[in-house]
N, CA, C and O atoms as CSV, one atom per row, in Angstrom:
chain,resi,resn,atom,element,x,y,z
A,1,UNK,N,N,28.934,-5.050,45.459
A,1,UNK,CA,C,27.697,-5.508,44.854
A,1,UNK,C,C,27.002,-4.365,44.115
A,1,UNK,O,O,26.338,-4.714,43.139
A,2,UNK,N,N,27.027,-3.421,44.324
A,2,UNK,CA,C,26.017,-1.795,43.883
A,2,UNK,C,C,27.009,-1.469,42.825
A,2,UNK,O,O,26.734,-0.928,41.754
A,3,UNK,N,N,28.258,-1.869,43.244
A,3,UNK,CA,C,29.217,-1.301,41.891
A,3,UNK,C,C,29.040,-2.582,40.701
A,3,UNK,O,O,29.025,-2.360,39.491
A,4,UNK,N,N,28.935,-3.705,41.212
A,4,UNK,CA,C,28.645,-4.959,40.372
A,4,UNK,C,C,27.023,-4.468,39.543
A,4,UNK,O,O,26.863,-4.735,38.353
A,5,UNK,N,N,26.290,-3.985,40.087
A,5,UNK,CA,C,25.015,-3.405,39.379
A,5,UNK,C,C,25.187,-2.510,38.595
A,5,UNK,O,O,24.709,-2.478,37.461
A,6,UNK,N,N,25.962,-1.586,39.150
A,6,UNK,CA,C,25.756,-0.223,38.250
A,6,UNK,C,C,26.710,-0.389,37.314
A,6,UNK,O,O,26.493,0.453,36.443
A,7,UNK,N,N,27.878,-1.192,36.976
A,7,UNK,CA,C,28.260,-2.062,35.773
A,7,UNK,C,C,27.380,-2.443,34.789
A,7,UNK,O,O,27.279,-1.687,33.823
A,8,UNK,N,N,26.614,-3.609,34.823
A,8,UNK,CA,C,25.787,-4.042,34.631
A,8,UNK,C,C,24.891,-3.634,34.061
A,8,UNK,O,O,24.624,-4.075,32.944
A,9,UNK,N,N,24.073,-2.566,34.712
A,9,UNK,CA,C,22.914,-1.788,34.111
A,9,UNK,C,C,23.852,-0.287,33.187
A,9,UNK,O,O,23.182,0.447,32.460
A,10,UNK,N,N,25.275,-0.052,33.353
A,10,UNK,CA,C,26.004,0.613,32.438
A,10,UNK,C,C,26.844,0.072,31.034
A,10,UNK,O,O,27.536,0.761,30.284
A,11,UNK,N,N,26.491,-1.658,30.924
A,11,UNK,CA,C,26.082,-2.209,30.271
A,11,UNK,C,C,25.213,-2.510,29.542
A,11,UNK,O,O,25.415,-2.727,28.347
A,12,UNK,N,N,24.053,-2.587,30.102
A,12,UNK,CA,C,23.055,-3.138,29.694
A,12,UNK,C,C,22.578,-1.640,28.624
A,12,UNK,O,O,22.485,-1.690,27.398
A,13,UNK,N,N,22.373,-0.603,29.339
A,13,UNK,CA,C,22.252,0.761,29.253
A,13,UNK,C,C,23.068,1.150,27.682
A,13,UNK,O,O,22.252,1.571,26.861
A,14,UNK,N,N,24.584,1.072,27.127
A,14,UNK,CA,C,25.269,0.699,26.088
A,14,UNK,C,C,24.899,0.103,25.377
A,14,UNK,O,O,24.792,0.688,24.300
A,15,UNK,N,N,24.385,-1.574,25.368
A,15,UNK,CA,C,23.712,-2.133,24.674
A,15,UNK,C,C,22.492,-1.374,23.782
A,15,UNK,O,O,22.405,-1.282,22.558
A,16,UNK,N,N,21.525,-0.833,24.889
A,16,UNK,CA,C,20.906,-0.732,23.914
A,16,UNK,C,C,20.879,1.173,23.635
A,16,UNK,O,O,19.900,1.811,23.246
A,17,UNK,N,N,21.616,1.474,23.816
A,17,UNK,CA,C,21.727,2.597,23.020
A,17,UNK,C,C,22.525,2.263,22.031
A,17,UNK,O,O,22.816,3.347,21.526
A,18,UNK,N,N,23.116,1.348,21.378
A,18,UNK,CA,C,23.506,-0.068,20.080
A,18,UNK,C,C,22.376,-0.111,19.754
A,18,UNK,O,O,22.170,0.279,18.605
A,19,UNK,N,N,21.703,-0.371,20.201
A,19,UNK,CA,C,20.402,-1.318,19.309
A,19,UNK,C,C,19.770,0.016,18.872
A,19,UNK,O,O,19.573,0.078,17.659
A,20,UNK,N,N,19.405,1.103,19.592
A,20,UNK,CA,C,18.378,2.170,18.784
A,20,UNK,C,C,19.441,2.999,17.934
A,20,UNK,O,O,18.928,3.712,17.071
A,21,UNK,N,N,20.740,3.031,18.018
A,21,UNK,CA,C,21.313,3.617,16.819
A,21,UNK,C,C,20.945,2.707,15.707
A,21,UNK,O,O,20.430,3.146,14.679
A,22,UNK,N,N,21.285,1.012,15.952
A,22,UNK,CA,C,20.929,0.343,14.488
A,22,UNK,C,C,19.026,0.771,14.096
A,22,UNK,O,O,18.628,1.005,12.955
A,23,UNK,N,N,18.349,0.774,15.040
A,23,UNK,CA,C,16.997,1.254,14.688
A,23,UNK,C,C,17.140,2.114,14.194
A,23,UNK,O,O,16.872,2.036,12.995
A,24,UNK,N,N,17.503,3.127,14.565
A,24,UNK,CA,C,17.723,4.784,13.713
A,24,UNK,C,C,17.998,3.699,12.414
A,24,UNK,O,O,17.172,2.981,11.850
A,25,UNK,N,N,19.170,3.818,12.203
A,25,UNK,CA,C,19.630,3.165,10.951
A,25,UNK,C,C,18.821,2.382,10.156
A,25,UNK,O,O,18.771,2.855,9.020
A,26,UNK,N,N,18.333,1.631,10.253
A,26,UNK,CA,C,17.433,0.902,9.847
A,26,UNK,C,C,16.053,1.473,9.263
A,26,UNK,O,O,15.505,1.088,8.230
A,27,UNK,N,N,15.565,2.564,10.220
A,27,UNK,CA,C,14.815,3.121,9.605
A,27,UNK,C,C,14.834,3.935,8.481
A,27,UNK,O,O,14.047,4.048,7.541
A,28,UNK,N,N,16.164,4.627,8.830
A,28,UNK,CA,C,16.413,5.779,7.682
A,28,UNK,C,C,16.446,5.068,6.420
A,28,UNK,O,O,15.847,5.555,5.462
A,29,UNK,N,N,17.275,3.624,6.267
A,29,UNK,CA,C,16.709,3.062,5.015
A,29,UNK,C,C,15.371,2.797,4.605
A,29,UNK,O,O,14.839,2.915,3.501
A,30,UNK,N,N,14.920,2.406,5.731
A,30,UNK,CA,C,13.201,1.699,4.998
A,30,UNK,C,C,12.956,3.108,4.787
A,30,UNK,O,O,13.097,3.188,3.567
A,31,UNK,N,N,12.699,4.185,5.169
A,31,UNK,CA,C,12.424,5.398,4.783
A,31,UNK,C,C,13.324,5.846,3.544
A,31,UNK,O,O,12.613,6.718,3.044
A,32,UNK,N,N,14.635,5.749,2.643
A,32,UNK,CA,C,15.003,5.658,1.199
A,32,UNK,C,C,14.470,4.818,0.727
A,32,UNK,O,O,14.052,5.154,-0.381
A,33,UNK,N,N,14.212,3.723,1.009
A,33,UNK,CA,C,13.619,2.967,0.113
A,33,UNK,C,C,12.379,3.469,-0.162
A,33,UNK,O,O,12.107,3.829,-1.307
A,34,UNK,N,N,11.555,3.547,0.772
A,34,UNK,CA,C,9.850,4.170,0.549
A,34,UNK,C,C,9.745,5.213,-0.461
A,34,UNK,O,O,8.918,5.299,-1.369
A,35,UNK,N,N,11.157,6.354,-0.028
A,35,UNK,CA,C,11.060,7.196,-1.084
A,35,UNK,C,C,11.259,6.737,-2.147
A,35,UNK,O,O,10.280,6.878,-2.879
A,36,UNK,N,N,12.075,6.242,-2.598
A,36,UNK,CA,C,12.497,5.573,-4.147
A,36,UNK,C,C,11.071,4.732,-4.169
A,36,UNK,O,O,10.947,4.844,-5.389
A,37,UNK,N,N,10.090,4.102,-3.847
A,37,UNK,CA,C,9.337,3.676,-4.716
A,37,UNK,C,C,8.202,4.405,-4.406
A,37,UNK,O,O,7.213,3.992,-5.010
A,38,UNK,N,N,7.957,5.552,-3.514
A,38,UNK,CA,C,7.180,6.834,-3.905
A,38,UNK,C,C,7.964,7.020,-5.682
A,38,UNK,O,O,7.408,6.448,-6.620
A,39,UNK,N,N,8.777,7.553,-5.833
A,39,UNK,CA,C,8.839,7.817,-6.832
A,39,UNK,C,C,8.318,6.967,-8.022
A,39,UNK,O,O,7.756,7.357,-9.045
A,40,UNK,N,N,8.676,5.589,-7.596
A,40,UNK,CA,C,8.658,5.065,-8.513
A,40,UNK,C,C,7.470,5.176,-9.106
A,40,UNK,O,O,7.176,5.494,-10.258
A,41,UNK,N,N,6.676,4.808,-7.979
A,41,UNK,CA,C,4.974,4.485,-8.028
A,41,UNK,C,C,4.369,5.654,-8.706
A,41,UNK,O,O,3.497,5.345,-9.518
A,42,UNK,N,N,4.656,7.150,-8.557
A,42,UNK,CA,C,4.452,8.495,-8.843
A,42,UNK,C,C,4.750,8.482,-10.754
A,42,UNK,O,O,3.961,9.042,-11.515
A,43,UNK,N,N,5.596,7.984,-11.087
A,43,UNK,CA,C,6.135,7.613,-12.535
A,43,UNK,C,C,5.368,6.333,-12.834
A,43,UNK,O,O,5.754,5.792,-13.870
A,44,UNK,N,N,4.790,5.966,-12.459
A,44,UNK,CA,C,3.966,4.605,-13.003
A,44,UNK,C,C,2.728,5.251,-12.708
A,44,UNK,O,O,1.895,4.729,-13.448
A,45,UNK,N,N,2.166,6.161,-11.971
A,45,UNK,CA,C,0.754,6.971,-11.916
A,45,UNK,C,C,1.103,7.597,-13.613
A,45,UNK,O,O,0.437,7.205,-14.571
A,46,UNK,N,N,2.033,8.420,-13.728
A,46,UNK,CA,C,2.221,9.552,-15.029
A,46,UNK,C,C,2.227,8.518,-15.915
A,46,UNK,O,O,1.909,8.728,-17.085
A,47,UNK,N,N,2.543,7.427,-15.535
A,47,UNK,CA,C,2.913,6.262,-17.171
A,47,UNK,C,C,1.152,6.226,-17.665
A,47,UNK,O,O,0.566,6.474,-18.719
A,48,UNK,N,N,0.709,5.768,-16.252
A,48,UNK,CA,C,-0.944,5.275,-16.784
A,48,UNK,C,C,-1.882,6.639,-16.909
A,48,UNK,O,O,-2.966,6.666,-17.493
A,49,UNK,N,N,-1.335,7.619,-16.331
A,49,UNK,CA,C,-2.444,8.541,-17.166
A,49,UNK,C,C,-1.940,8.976,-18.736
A,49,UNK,O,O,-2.780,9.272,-19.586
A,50,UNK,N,N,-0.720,8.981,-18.981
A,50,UNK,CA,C,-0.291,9.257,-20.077
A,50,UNK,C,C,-0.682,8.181,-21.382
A,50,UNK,O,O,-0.703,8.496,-22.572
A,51,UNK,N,N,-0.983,6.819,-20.799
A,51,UNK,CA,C,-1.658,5.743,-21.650
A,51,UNK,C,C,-2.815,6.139,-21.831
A,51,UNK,O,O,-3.367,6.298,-22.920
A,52,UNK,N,N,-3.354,6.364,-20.525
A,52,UNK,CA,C,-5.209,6.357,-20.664
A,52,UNK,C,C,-5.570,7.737,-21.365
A,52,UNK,O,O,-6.701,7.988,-21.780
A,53,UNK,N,N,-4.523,8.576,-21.449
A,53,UNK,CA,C,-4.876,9.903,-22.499
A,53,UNK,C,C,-4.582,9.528,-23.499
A,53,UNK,O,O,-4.895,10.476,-24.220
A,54,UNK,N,N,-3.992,8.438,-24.409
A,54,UNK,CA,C,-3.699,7.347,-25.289
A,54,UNK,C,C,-4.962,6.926,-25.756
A,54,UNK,O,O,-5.586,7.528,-26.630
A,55,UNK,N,N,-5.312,5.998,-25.240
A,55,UNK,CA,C,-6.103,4.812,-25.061
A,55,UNK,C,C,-7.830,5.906,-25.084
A,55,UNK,O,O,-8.826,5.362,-25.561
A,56,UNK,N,N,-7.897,6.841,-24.734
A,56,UNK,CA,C,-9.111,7.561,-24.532
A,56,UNK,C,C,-9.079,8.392,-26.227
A,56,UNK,O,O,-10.083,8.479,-26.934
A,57,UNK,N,N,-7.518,9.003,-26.663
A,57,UNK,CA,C,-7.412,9.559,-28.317
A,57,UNK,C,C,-7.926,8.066,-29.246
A,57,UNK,O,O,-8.915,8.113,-29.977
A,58,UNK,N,N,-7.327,7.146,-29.127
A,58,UNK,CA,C,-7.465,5.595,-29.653
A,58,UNK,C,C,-9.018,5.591,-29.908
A,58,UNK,O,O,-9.438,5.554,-31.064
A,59,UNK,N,N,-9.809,5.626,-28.908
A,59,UNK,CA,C,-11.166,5.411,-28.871
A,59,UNK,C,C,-11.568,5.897,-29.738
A,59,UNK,O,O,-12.111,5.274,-30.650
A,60,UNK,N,N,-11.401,7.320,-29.709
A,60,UNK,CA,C,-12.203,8.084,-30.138
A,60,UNK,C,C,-12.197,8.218,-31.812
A,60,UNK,O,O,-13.155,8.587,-32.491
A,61,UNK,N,N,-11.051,7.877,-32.237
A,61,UNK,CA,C,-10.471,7.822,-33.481
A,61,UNK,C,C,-11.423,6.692,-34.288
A,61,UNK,O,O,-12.011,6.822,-35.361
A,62,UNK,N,N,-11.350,5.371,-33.250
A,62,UNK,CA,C,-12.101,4.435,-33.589
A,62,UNK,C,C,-14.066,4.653,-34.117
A,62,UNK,O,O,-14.920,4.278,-34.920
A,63,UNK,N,N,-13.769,5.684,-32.742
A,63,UNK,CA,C,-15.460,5.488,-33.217
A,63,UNK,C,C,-15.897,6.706,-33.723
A,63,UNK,O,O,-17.094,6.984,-33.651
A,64,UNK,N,N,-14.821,7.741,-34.400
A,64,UNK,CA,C,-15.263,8.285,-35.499
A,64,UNK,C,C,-15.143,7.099,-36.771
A,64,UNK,O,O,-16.111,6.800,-37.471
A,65,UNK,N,N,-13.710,6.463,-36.933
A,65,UNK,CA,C,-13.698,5.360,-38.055
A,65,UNK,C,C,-15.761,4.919,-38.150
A,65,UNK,O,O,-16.729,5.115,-38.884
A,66,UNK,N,N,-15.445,4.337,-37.022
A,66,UNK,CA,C,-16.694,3.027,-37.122
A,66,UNK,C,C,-18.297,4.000,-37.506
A,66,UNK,O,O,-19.306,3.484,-37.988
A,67,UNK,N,N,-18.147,5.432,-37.145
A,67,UNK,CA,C,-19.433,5.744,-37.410
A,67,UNK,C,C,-19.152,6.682,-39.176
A,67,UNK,O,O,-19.803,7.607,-39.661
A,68,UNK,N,N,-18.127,6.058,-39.639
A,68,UNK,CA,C,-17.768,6.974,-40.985
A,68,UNK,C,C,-18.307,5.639,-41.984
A,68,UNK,O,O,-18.955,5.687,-43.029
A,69,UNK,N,N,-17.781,4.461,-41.240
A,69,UNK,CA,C,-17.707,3.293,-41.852
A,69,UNK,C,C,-19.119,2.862,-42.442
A,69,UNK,O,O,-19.435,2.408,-43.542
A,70,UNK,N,N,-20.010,3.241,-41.050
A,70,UNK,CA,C,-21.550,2.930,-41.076
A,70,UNK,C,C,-21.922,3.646,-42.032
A,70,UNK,O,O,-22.353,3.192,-43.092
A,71,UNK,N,N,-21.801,4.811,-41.772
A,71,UNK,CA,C,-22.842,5.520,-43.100
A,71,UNK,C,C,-22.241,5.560,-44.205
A,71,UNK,O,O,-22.939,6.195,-44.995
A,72,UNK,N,N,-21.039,5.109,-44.803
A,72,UNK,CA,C,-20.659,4.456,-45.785
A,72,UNK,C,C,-21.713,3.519,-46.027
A,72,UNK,O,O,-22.711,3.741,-46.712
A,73,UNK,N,N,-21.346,2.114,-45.229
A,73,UNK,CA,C,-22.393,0.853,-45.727
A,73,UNK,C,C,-23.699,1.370,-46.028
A,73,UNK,O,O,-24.178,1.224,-47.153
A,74,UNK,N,N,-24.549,2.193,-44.745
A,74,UNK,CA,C,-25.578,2.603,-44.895
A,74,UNK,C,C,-25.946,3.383,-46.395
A,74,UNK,O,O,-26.813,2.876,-47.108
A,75,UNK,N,N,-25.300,4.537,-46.794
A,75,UNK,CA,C,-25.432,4.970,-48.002
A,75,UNK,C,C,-25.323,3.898,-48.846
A,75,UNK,O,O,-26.298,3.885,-49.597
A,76,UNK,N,N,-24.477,2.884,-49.081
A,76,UNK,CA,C,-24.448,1.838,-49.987
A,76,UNK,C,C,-25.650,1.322,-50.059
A,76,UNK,O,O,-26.373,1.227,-51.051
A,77,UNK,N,N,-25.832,1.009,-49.039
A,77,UNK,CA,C,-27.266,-0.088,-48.695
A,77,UNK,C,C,-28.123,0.739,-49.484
A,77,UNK,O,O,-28.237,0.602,-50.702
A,78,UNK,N,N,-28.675,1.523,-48.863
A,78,UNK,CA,C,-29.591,2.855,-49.125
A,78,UNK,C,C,-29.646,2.575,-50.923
A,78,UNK,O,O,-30.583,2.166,-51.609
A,79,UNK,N,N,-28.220,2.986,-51.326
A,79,UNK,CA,C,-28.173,2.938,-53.187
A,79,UNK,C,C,-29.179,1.513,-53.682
A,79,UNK,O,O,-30.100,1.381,-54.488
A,80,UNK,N,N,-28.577,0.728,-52.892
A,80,UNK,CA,C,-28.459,-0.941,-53.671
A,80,UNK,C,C,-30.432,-0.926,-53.437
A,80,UNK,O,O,-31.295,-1.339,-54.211
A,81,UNK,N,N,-30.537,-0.439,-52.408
A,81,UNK,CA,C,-32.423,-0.980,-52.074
A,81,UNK,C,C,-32.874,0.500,-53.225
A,81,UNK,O,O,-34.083,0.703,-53.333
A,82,UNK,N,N,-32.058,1.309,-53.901
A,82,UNK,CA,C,-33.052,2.508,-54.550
A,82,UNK,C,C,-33.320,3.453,-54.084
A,82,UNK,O,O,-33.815,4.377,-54.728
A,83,UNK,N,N,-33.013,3.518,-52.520
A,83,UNK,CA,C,-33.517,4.588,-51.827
A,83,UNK,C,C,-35.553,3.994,-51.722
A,83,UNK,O,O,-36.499,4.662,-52.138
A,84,UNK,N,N,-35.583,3.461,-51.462
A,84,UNK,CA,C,-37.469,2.556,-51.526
A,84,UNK,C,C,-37.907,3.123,-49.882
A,84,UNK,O,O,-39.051,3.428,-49.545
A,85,UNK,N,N,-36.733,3.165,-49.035
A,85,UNK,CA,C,-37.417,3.401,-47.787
A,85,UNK,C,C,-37.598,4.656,-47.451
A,85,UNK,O,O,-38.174,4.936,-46.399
């Protein structure tokens, strides 16, 4: 009977030193994977600051345009009224 146990629990014992090798295993992937989309995510941070240093030149371009544009019209205006004001 004690040898029928200690079978048993030298079984059972096997088993799951099975199961935490597949845990090991298992983890070490979810841990490549995490890394690969650390990276990924890290290259999609550089994508959007590299836009928004884009998108911030864009602006600015614009609203030199738009304030070149104004005092264009404005000088026009200015001509067309005579300069009266």
């Amino acid at each position: 009977m004690v040898y029928n146990l200690l079978m048993q629990t030298r079984d059972e014992v096997a088993d799951n030193i099975g199961a935490i090798q597949q845990n090991i295993a298992d983890i070490q992937q979810n841990n490549a994977v995490i890394q690969q989309n650390n990276a990924v995510m890290q290259q999609n941070i550089a994508d959007i600051q590299q836009n928004n240093a884009v998108m911030q030149q864009n602006f600015a371009t614009i609203n030199a345009e738009m304030q070149q544009n104004f005092a264009a019209i404005n000088a026009a205006l200015q001509q067309l009224l005579g300069n009266h004001n």
